[in-house]
N, C-alpha and C positions, 0 to 999 in steps of 0.2 A: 637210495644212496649207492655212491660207489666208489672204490679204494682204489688209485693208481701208486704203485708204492705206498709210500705213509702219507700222500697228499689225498685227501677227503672231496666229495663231490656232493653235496645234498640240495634236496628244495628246501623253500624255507616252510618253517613249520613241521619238517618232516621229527621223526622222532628217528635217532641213528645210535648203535653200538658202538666202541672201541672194545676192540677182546682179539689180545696178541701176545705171542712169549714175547718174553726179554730174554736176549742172551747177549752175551759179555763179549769181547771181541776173541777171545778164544771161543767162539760159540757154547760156553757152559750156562747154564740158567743163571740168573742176575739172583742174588742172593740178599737176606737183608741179616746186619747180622747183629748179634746180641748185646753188642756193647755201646749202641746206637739209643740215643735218650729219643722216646717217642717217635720211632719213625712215621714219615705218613710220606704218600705219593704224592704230588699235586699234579694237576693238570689244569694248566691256564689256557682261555681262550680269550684271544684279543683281538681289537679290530685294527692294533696297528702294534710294530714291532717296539717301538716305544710308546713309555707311557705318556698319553695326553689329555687337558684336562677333558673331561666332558665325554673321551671314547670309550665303546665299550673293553671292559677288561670283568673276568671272574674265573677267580680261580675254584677249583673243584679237590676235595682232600680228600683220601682215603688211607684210614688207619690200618699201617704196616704190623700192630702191633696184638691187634685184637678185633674178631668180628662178631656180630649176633646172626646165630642163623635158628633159621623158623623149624620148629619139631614137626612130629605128624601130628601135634597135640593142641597144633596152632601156638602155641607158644613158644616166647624167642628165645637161646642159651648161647652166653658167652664162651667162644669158644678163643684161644689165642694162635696166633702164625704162628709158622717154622719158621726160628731164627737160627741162625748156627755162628761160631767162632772163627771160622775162616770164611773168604771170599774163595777158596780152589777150593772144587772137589778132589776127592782120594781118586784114583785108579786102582782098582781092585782086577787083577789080569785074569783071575778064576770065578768071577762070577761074584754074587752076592753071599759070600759066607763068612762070617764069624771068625774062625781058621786065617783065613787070609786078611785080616784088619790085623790077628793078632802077626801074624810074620813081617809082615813090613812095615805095622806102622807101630809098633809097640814101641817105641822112644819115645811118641806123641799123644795119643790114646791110648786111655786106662779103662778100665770098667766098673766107676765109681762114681753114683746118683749123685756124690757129693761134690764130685769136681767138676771145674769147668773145661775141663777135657776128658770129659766122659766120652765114649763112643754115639751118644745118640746127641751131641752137639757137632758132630761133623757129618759132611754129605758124601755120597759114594756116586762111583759110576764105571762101568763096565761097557765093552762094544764088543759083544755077543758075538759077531757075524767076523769082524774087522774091517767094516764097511766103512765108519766112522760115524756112521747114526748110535751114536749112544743113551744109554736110559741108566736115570738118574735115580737114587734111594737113598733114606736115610732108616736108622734105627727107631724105632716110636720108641719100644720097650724092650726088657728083658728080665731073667732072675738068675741068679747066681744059684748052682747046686751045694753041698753037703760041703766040699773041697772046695768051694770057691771060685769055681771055675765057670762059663757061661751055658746054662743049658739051651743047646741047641735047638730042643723045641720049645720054646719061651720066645724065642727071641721073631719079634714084629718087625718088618720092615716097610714102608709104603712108599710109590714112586714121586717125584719133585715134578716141579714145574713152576714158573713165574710167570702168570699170567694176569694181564691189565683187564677187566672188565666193568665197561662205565656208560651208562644210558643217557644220552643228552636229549633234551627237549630245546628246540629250534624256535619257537611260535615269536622271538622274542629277538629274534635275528633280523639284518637286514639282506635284501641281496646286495652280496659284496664279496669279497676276499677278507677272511679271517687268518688269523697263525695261532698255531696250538702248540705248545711244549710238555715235556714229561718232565717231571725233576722228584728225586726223593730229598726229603728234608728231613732235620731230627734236629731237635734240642731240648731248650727250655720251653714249658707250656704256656700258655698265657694264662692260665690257671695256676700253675706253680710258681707263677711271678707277682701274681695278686697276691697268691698266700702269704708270698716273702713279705710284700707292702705291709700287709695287714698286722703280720706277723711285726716288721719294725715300729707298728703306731703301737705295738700293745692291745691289737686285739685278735677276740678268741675267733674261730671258722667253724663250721662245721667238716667232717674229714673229706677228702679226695678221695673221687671222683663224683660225690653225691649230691653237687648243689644241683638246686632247681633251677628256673630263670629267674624267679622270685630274688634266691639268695646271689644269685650274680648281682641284679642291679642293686641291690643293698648294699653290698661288698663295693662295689664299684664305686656309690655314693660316698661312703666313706674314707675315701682317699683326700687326703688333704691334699697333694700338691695337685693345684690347678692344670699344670700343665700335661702332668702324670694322668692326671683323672680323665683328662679328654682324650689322650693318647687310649690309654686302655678301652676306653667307649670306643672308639673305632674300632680298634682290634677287635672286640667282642661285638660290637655293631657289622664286620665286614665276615663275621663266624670263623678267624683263623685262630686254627688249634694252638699255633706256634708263636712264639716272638720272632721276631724278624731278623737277630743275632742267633742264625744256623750253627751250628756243633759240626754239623754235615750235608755237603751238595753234592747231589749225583745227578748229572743230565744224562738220562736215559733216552731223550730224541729232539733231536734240535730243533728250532722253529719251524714248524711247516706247515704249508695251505690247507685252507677249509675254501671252497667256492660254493656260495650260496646260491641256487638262482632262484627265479621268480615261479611262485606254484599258484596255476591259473583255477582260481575258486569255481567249484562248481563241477569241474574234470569234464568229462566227455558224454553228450546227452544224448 
């Protein structure tokens, strides 16, 4: 595989990575932010820029909002993104401290777990050198001392970054030209839309996020309207997380080539 700008080069069958920041056109890391219902990434691969019947097309989702990652214990723990309240980071002219959130931005940021303009719901960023290579931080945690005030050594900070990382498997491609897009989406779940359904015929669920496949195709079964029933079977048949009436679109990279060529079986003997 090989990257000319954002346009893709591979053999087919090859197995190839995407893994790149986002940054906004002020060059700030692409942010996703808290008041977003389910965000997830998608990323579509097609064989043609419009949909047509019978071409390939599959989209690929990654939740913006929550990951599982593997222990040393071999088992896996829910852990959730960094989301924040605004799309701009702070400038903070002195560096990463405490001190200087409280001077300039104190009309904005408070230092209260309870609100939603707490200090560890916004992002910071400082340019060290004034090169303009800047590094980005946000608050994890902190504790407030005796008076109230932030104790300076409590206070956690760890550096940002927006990065896309997604393994595709090829085996399944043809040689040809494909187009790829990035979009982030958010809204209603297609799970939280069942619920509603189920919820208007009068019947019970078991809670969110816990069915099995078992309890999908059951849940699904039970839909009276016909037309509804089969709509949701595709959804859940095509595994998209979201209904198709977005809350929010963000094209993070506009259509661009994948060229596939041909990989001579056997290689070189």
């Amino acid at each position: 595989m090989k990257k000319l700008g954002d346009e893709v080069y591979i053999q087919r069958g090859e197995v190839w990575s995407l893994d790149f920041a986002v940054r906004t056109t002020k060059n700030h890391p692409f942010v996703v932010l808290k008041n977003w219902l389910n965000p997830y990434l998608a990323i579509t691969v097609a064989a043609a820029l419009y949909e047509q019947r019978g071409d390939y097309r599959e989209t690929y989702w990654l939740d913006l909002q929550r990951k599982y990652v593997e222990q040393q214990d071999g088992n896996w723990q829910l852990e959730y993104l960094k989301r924040f309240i605004s799309a701009e980071p702070l400038f903070l002219p002195d560096g990463f401290e405490v001190e200087d959130i409280a001077t300039y931005y104190n009309d904005k940021i408070v230092f209260d777990k309870d609100s939603d303009f707490d200090v560890t719901n916004f992002l910071f960023f400082t340019d060290p050198y004034s090169d303009g290579n800047n590094i980005y931080k946000y608050i994890v945690s902190y504790e407030l001392d005796g008076g109230g005030q932030v104790d300076e050594k409590s206070v956690v900070w760890a550096e940002y970054d927006f990065r896309i990382i997604k393994q595709f498997v090829t085996k399944n491609w043809m040689e040809q030209a494909y187009w790829y897009d990035i979009k982030v989406l958010a809204g209603e779940s297609v799970q939280e839309h069942l619920a509603g359904i189920l919820e208007g015929q009068g019947i019970t669920y078991k809670s969110l996020p816990t069915w099995t496949n078992e309890d999908w195709e059951d849940y699904l079964n039970l839909i009276e309207d016909i037309v509804v029933r089969e709509e949701m079977w595709r959804l859940y048949d095509e595994g998209a997380p979201l209904m198709p009436t977005y809350d929010t679109k963000s094209l993070l990279l506009e259509p661009t080539p994948i060229y596939v060529s041909a990989n001579i079986q056997g290689g070189v003997k």
